[in-house]
C-alpha positions in Angstrom: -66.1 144.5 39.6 -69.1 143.3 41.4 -72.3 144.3 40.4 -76.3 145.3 41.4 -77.3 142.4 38.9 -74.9 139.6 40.0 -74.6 139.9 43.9 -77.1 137.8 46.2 -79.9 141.0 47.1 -81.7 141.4 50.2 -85.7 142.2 49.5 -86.9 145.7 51.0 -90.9 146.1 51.0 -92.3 149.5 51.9 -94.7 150.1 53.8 -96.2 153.5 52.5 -95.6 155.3 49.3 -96.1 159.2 50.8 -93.3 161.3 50.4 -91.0 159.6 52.8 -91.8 156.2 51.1 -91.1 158.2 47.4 -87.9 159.0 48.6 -86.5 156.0 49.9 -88.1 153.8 46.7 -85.4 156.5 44.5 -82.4 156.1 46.9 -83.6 152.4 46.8 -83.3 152.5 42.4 -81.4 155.3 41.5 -78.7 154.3 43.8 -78.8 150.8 43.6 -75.5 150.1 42.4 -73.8 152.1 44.7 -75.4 150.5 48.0 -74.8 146.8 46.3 -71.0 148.3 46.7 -71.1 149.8 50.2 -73.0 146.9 52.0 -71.5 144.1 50.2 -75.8 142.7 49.0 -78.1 144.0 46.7 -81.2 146.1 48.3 -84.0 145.0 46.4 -87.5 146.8 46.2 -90.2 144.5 46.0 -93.3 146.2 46.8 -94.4 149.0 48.1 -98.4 148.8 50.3 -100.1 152.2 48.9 -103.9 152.5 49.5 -104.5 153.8 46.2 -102.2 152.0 43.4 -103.2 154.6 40.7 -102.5 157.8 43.0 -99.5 160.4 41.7 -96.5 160.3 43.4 -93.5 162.5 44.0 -90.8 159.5 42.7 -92.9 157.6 40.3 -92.4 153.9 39.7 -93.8 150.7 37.0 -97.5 150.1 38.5 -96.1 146.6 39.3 -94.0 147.9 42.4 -97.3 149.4 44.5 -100.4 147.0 45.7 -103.1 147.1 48.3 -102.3 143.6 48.9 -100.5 143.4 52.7 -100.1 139.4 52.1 -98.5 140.6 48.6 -95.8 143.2 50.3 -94.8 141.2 52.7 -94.2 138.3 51.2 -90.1 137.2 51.1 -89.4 140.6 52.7 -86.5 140.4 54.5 -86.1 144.3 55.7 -89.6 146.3 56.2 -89.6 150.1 56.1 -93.1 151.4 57.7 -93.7 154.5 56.8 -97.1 155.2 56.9 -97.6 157.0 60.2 -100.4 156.6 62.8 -100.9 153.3 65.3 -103.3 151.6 63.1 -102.6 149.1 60.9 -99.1 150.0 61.4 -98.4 148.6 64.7 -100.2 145.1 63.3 -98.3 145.3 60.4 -95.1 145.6 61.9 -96.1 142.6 64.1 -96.9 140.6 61.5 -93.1 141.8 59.7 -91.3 140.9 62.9 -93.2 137.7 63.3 -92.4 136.5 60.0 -88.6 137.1 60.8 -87.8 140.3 58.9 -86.2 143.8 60.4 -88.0 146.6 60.6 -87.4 150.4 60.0 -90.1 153.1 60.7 -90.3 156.2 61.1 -93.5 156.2 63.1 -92.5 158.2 66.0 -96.6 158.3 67.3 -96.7 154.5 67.0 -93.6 154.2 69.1 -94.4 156.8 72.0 -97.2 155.1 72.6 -96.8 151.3 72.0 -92.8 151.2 70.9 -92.1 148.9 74.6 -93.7 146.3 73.1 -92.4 146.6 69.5 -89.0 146.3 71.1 -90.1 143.6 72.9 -91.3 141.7 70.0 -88.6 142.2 67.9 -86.0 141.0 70.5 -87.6 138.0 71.3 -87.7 137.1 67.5 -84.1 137.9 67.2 -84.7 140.5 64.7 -83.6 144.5 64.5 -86.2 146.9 64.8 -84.5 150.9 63.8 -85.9 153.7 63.8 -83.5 157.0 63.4 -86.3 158.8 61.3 -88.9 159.0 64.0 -86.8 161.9 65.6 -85.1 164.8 63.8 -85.3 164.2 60.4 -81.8 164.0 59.0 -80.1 164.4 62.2 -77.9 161.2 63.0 -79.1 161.9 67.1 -80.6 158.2 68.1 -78.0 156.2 66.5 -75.2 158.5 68.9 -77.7 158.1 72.0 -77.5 154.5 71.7 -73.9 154.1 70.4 -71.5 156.8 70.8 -72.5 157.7 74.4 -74.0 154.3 76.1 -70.6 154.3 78.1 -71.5 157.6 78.8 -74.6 158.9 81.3 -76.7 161.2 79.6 -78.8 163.5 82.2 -80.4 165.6 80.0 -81.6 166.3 76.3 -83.3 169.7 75.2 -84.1 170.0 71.8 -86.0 172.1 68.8 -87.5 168.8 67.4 -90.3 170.1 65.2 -89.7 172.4 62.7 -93.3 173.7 62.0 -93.7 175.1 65.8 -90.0 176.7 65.1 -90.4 178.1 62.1 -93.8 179.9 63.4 -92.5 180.7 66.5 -88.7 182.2 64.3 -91.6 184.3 61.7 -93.2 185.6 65.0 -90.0 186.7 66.0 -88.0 188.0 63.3 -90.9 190.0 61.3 -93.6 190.6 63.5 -96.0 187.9 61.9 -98.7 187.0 64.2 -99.4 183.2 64.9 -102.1 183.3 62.5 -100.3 184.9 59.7 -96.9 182.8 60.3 -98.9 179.7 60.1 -100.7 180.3 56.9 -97.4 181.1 55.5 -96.2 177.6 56.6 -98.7 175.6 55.4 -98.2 177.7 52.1 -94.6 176.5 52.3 -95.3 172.9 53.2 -94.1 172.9 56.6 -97.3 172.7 58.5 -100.3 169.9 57.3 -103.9 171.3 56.8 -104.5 170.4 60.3 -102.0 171.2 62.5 -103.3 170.9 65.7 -100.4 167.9 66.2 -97.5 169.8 65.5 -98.7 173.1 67.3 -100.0 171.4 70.1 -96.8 169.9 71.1 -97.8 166.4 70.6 -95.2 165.4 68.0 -92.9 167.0 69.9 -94.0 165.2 72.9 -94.0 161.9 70.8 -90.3 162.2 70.0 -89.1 163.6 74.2 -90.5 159.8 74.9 -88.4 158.0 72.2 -85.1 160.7 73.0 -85.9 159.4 77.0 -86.6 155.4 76.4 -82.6 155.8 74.2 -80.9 158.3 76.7 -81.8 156.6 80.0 -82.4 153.1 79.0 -85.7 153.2 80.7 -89.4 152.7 79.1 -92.0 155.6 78.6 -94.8 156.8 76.8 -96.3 159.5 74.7 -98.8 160.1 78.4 -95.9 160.7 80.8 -95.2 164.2 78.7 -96.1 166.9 80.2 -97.1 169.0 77.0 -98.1 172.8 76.6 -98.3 173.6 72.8 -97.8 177.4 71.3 -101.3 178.6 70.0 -101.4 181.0 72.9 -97.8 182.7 72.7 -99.0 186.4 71.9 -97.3 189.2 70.4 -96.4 190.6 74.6 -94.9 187.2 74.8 -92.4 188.3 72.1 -92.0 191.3 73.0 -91.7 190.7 76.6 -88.9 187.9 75.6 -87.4 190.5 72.9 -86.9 193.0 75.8 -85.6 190.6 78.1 -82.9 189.4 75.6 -84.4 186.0 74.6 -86.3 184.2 72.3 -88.9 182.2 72.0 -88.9 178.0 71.1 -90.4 175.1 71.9 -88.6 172.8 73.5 -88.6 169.1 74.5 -86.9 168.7 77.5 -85.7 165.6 79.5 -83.9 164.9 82.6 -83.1 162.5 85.0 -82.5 163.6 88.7 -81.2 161.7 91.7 -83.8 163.0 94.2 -87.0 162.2 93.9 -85.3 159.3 91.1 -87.0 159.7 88.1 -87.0 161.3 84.7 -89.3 164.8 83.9 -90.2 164.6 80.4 -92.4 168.2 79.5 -92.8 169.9 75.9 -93.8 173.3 76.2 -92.9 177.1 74.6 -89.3 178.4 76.6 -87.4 181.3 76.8 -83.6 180.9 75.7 -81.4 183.9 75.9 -80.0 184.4 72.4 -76.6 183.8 72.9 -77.8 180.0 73.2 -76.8 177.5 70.6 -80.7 176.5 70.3 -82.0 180.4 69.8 -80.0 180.6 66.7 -81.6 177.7 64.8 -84.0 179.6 62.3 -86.6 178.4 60.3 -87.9 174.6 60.2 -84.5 173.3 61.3 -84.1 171.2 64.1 -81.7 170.9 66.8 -80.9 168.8 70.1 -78.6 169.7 72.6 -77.0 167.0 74.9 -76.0 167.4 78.2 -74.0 164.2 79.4 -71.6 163.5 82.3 -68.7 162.8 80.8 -68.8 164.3 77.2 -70.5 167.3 78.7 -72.4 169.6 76.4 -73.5 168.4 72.5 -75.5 169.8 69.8 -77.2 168.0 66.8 -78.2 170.3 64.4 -79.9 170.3 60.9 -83.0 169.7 58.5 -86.1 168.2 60.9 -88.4 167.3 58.2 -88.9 166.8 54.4 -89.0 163.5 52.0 -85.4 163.4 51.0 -83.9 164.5 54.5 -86.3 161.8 56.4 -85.3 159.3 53.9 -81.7 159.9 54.5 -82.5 158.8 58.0 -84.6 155.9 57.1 -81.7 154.9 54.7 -79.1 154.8 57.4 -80.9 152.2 59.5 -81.5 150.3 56.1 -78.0 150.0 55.2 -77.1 149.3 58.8 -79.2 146.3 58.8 -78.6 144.7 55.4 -74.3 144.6 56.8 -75.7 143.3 59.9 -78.0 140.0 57.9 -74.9 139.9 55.7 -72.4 138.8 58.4 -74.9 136.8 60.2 -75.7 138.6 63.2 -79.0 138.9 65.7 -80.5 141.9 65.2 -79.6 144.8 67.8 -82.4 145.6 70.5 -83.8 148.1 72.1 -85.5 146.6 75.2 -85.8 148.5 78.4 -82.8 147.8 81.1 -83.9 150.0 84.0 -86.7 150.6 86.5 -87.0 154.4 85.8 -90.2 156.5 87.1 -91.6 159.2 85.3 -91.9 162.4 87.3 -94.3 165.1 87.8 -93.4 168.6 86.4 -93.7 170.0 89.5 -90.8 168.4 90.4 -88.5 169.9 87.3 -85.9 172.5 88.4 -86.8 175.9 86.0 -87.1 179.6 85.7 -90.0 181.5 84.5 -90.3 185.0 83.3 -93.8 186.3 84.9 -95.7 189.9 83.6 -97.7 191.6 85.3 -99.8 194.2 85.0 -100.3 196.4 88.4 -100.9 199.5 89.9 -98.6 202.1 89.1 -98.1 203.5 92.8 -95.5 203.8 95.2 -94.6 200.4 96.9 -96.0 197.7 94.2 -93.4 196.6 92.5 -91.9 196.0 96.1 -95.0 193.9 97.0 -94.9 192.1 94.0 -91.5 191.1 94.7 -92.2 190.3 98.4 -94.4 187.6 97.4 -91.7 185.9 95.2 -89.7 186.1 98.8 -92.7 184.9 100.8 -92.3 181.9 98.6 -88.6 181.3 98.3 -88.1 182.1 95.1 -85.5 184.5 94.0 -86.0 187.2 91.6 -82.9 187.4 89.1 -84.2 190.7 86.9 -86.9 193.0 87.5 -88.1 196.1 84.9 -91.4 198.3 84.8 -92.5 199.5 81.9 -95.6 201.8 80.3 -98.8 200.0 80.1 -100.4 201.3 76.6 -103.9 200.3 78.7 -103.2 202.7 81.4 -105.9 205.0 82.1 -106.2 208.4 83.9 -108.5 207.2 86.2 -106.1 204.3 86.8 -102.7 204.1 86.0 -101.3 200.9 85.4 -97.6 200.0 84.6 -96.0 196.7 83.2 -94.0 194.3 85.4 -91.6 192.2 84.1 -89.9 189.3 86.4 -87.2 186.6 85.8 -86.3 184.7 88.1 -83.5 181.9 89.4 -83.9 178.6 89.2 -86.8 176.9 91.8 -88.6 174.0 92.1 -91.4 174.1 89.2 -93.8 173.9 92.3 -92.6 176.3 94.3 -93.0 178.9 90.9 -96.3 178.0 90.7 -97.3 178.7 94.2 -95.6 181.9 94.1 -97.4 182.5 90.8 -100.8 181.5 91.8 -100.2 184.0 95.1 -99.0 187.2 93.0 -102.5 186.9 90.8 -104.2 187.6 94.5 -102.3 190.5 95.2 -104.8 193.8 94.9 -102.0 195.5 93.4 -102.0 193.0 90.3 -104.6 193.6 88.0 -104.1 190.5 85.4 -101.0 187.9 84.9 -100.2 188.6 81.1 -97.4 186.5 80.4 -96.0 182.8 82.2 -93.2 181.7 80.1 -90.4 179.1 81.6 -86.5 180.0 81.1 -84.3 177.8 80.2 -80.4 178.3 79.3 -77.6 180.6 81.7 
């Protein structure tokens, strides 16, 4: 039988020895023997590029494996795994990887929303394969079937849970009451959020990944800028209750879609309302999800663990393995360059719904006003309900007003919206929150 110490090896250097990098250098030693048997070649770690060689680690190695040295890392490295996060030095050092003719695998999903084009670029005009399954979802196989399973296919739109400290905040909020504060504590307590977590809760890691999930769907280039992103520090305890009432929930969601007229794709991060009975309200916790809407296959979920070292290595793994049977038959690497001319879009021109409360007069004829302005504006008015306002006053009576409504034009909602908050009747606009789901 053919074994790890007498089959022709393949050298893997990491880039990063965080939790991620931890992770894959055990699946990379522990497992060695078992890869050497499903590729056909030995993976071999060389070295793995750590600022701090003397740090503790999560999967500890000899001292001899980790170095400051970038010339030292690199050196004979025929597979890179980045996996250090940020744009700098890890866009240079993957430049310097692809230059020197070895594949790449990162996980870098910042890096690659905002300078991935010419990555790709670079990495197909060297003839070399540049993966990167981790940067979105975690665990969940989702880019690999995006750019396999269903490139015969047309994908016209992805919405997805893709970042598991926003949904496990927004789930805590929802299912015990917690208030934002209080659920975030508990998940940086747990792990899930970082000490600052202004890039998780501000949507921009979720906006990172809609601009990878839209360069793989629609074949098309575009960048971490062409988001529109609304994060969830401001979703309130009405919010939730106003959703609760309604029979939704709240997520955030990245969202993209392609549409025939204007031609384009709307790419937009931001908190939604899903009625429960969606596939996407039920995923709890810091799990992730992405649901798949294409023309042929129709409607597809990928669900499971978002984040963590061993899930994220799992992911980095997969491209790892995929690459080393790829250099062992001989083949150019596979590339991700852009095929189409595709624009990015204003939100304004998404299709949405938007649940809109209100707090008004409570007298005769308001609620009819109210609802005359939506009209005025062409939008329609799916469900309406009034409810006690606990700020009501005997001097002035105020009541609650809660409105979904169809889908519109996002422009046309926010006409209609910026018209109902002149209305005398309407004393403040509590709650905007866009609808997505049947």
């Amino acid at each position: 039988m053919t074994t790890a110490s007498d089959t022709p090896a393949l050298n893997v250097a990491l880039l990063g020895g965080g939790t991620v990098g931890s992770q894959v250098a055990r699946i990379l030693t522990e497992h060695s023997e078992a890869l050497t048997q499903r590729i056909g070649t030995r993976l071999n770690l060389t070295k793995i590029l750590v600022r701090n060689t003397q740090a503790t680690r999560d999967y500890e190695l000899p001292n001899e494996y980790y170095t400051d040295s970038v010339d030292e890392v690199l050196e004979d490295a025929d597979i890179v795994v980045e996996l250090m996060g940020g744009i700098d030095p890890a866009y240079e050092l993957i430049m310097r990887a692809i230059d020197q003719g070895a594949s790449v695998v990162t996980g870098n999903k910042a890096l690659l929303a905002n300078r991935g084009n010419e990555l790709y670029e670079a990495a197909a005009e060297a003839g070399v394969q540049l993966s990167f399954e981790a940067s979105v979802g975690g665990a969940i196989p989702i880019l690999r079937p995006l750019r396999d399973s269903l490139s015969g296919d047309k994908v016209t739109r992805i919405m997805g849970i893709v970042n598991g400290t926003t949904n496990y905040i927004l789930d805590q909020m929802d299912s015990t009451g917690a208030s934002f504060n209080d659920a975030l504590a508990e998940a940086q307590r747990l792990g899930y959020a970082e000490a600052d977590p202004s890039a998780d809760v501000d949507g921009e890691d979720a906006a990172a990944k809609a601009a990878i999930l839209a360069h793989l769907a629609f074949h098309a280039p575009f960048t971490l800028d062409e988001v529109y992103t609304q994060g969830i520090s401001d979703i309130s305890d009405l919010d939730h209750q106003a959703a609760a009432d309604a029979g939704y929930v709240i997520k955030l969601l990245a969202i993209v879609e392609e549409l025939d007229e204007p031609a384009g794709v709307v790419l937009r991060v931001h908190p939604t309302l899903l009625p429960r009975e969606h596939p996407l309200a039920a995923v709890r916790g810091a799990y992730n999800a992405v649901f798949v809407e294409a023309e042929n296959a129709g409607e597809l979920m990928f669900y499971g663990p978002g984040a963590g070292g061993a899930a994220t290595a799992s992911a980095v793994m997969g491209d790892v393995t995929s690459i080393a049977k790829r250099k062992l038959r001989g083949g150019p690497g596979r590339t991700h360059t852009a095929r189409r001319e595709l624009s990015s879009l204003d939100i304004g021109e998404a299709t949405t719904r938007y649940m809109v409360v209100v707090r008004a007069d409570d007298a005769p004829g308001v609620l009819a006003k109210v609802a005359g302005t939506f009209a005025e504006h062409q939008v329609s008015i799916k469900s309406m309900n009034q409810t006690p306002d606990a700020g009501s006053t005997e001097d002035h009576k105020t009541a609650l007003l809660s409105f979904v409504t169809h889908r519109a034009k996002e422009a046309q909602l926010s006409k209609t919206l910026e018209a109902t908050k002149e209305l005398d009747v309407v004393q403040a606009v509590l709650s905007v929150m866009r609808v997505e789901g049947k």
